[in-house]
C-alpha atoms as an extended CHARMM CRD file, in Angstrom:
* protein
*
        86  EXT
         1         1  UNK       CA            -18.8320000000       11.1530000000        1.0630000000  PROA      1               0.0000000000
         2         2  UNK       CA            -15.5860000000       12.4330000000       -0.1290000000  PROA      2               0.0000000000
         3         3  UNK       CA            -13.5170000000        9.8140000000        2.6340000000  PROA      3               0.0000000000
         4         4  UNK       CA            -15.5260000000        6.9880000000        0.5590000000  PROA      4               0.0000000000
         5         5  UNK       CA            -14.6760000000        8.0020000000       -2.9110000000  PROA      5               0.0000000000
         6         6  UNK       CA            -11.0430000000        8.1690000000       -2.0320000000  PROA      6               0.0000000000
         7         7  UNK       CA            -11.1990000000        4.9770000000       -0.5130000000  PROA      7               0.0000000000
         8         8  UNK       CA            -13.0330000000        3.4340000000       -3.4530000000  PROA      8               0.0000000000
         9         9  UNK       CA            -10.4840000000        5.0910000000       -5.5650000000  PROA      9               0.0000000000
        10        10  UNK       CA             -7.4260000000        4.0540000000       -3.8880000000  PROA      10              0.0000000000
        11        11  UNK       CA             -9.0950000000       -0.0710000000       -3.9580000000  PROA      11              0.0000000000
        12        12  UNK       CA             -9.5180000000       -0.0100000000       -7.5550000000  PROA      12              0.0000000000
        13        13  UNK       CA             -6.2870000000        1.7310000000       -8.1970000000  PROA      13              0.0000000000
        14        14  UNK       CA             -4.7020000000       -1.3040000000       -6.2830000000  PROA      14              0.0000000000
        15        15  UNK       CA             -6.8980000000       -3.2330000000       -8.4930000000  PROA      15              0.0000000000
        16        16  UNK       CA             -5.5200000000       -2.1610000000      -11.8590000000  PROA      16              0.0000000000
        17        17  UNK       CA             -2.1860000000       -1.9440000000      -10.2080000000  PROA      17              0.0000000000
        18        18  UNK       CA             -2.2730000000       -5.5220000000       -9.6270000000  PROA      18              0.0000000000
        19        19  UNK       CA             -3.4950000000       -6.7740000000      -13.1050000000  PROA      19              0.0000000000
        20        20  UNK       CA             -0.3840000000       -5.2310000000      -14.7490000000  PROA      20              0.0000000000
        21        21  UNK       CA              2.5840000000       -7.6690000000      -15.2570000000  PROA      21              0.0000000000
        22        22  UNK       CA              5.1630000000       -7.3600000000      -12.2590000000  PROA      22              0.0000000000
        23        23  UNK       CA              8.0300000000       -5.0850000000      -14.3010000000  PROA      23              0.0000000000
        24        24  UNK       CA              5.2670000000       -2.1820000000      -14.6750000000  PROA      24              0.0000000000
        25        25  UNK       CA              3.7400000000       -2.7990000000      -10.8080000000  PROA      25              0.0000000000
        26        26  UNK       CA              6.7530000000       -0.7040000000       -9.2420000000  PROA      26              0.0000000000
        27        27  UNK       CA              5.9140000000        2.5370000000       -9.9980000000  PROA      27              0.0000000000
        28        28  UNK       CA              2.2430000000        3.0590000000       -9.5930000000  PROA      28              0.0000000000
        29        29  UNK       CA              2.8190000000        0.5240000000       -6.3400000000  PROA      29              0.0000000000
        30        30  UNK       CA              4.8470000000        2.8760000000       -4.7060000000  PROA      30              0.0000000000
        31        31  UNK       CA              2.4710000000        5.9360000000       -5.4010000000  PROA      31              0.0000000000
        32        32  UNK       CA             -0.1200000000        3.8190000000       -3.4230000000  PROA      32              0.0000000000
        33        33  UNK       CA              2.3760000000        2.5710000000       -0.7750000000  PROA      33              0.0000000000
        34        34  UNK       CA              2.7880000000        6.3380000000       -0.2410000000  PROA      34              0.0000000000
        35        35  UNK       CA             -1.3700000000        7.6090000000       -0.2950000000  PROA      35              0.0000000000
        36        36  UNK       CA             -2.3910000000        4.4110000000        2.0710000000  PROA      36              0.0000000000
        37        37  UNK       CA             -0.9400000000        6.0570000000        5.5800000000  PROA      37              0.0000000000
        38        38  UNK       CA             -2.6550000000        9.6610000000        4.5150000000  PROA      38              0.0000000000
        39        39  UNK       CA             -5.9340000000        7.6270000000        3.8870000000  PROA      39              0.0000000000
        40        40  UNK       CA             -5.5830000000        5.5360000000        6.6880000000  PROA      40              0.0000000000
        41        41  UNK       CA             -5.3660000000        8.1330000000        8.9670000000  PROA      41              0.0000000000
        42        42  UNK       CA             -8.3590000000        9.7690000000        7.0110000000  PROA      42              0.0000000000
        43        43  UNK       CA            -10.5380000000        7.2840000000        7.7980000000  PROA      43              0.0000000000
        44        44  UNK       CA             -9.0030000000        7.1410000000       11.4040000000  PROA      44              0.0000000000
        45        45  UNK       CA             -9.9380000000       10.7060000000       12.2420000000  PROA      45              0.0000000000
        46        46  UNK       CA            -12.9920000000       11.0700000000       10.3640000000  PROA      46              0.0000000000
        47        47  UNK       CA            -14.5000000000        7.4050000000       11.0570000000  PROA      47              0.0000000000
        48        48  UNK       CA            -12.9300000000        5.8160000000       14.7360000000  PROA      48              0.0000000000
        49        49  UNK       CA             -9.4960000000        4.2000000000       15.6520000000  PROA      49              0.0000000000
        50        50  UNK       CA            -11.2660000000        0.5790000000       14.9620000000  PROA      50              0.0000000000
        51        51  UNK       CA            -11.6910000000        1.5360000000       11.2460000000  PROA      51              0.0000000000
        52        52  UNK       CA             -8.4420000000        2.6210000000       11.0510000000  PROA      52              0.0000000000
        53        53  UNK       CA             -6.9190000000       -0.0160000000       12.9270000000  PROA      53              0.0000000000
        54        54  UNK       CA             -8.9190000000       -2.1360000000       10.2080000000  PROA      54              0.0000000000
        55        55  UNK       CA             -7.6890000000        0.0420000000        7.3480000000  PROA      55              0.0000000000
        56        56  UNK       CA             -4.2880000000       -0.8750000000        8.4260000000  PROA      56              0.0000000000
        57        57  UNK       CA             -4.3520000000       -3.7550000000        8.5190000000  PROA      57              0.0000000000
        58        58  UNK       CA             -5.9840000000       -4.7850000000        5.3490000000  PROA      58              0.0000000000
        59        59  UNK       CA             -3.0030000000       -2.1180000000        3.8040000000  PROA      59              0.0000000000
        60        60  UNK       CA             -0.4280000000       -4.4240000000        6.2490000000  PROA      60              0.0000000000
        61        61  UNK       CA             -1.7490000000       -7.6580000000        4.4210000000  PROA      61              0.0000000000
        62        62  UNK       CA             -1.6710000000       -6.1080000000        0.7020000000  PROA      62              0.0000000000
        63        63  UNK       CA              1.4700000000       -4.4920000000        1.0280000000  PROA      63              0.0000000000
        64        64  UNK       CA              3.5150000000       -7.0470000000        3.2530000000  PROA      64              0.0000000000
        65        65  UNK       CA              6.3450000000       -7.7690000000        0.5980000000  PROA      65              0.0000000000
        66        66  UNK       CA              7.2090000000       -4.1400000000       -0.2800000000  PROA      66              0.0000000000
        67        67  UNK       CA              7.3170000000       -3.2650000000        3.5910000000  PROA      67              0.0000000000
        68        68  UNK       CA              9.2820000000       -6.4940000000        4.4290000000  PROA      68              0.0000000000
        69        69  UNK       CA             12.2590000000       -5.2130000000        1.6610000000  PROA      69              0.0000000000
        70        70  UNK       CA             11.9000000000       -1.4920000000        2.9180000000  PROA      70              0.0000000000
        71        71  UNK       CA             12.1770000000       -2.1990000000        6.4670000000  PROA      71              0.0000000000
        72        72  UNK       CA             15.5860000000       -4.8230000000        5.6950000000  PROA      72              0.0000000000
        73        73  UNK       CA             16.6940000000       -1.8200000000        3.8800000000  PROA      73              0.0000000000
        74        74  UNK       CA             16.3990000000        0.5600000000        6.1940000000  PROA      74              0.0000000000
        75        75  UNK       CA             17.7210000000       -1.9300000000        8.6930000000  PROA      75              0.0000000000
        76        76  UNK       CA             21.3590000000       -2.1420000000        6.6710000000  PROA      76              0.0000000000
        77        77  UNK       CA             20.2070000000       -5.3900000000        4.7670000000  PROA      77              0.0000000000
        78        78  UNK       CA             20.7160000000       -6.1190000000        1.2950000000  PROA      78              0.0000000000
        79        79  UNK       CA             17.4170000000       -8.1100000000        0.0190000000  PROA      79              0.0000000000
        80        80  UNK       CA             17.1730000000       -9.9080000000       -2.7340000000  PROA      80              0.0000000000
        81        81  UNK       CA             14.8680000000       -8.2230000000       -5.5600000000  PROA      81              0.0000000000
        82        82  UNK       CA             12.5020000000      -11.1330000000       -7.5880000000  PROA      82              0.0000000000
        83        83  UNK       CA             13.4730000000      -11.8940000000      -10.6990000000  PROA      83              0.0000000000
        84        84  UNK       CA             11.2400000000      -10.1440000000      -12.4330000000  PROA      84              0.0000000000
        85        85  UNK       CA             12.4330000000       -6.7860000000      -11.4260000000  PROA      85              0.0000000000
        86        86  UNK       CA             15.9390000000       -6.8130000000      -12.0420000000  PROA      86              0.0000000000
């Protein structure tokens, strides 16, 4: 019961989260970004791999633009931020 309030939590925080105007996304994004992997691998020990495997990739498909800048950062790269956060 607990696994499914934190999951129900973490959808309508992501929700909210994406209602606000980009400039105030950022921070409250990145607190989510962080929680996903401990909740996906919640679900992945409590549930089956499958759901997890799900769970990851429905967090994969939400979060694809955040990873794709932190994963050119960490290769070296120098992405380009959107406007709207500069």
């Amino acid at each position: 019961m607990t696994l499914a309030l934190a999951a129900i939590a973490w959808v309508f925080a992501a929700t909210a989260v994406a209602m606000l105007p980009m400039r105030h996304q950022y921070l409250p994004g990145v607190a989510l970004l962080i929680a996903a992997p401990l909740l996906i691998l919640w679900i992945s020990i409590a549930l089956t791999w499958w759901a997890g495997l799900l769970a990851l990739a429905a967090f994969l498909s939400m979060f694809r633009n955040p990873l794709r800048y932190f994963w050119a950062k960490a290769r070296g790269q120098n992405p380009q931020l959107p406007p709207e956060l500069r």
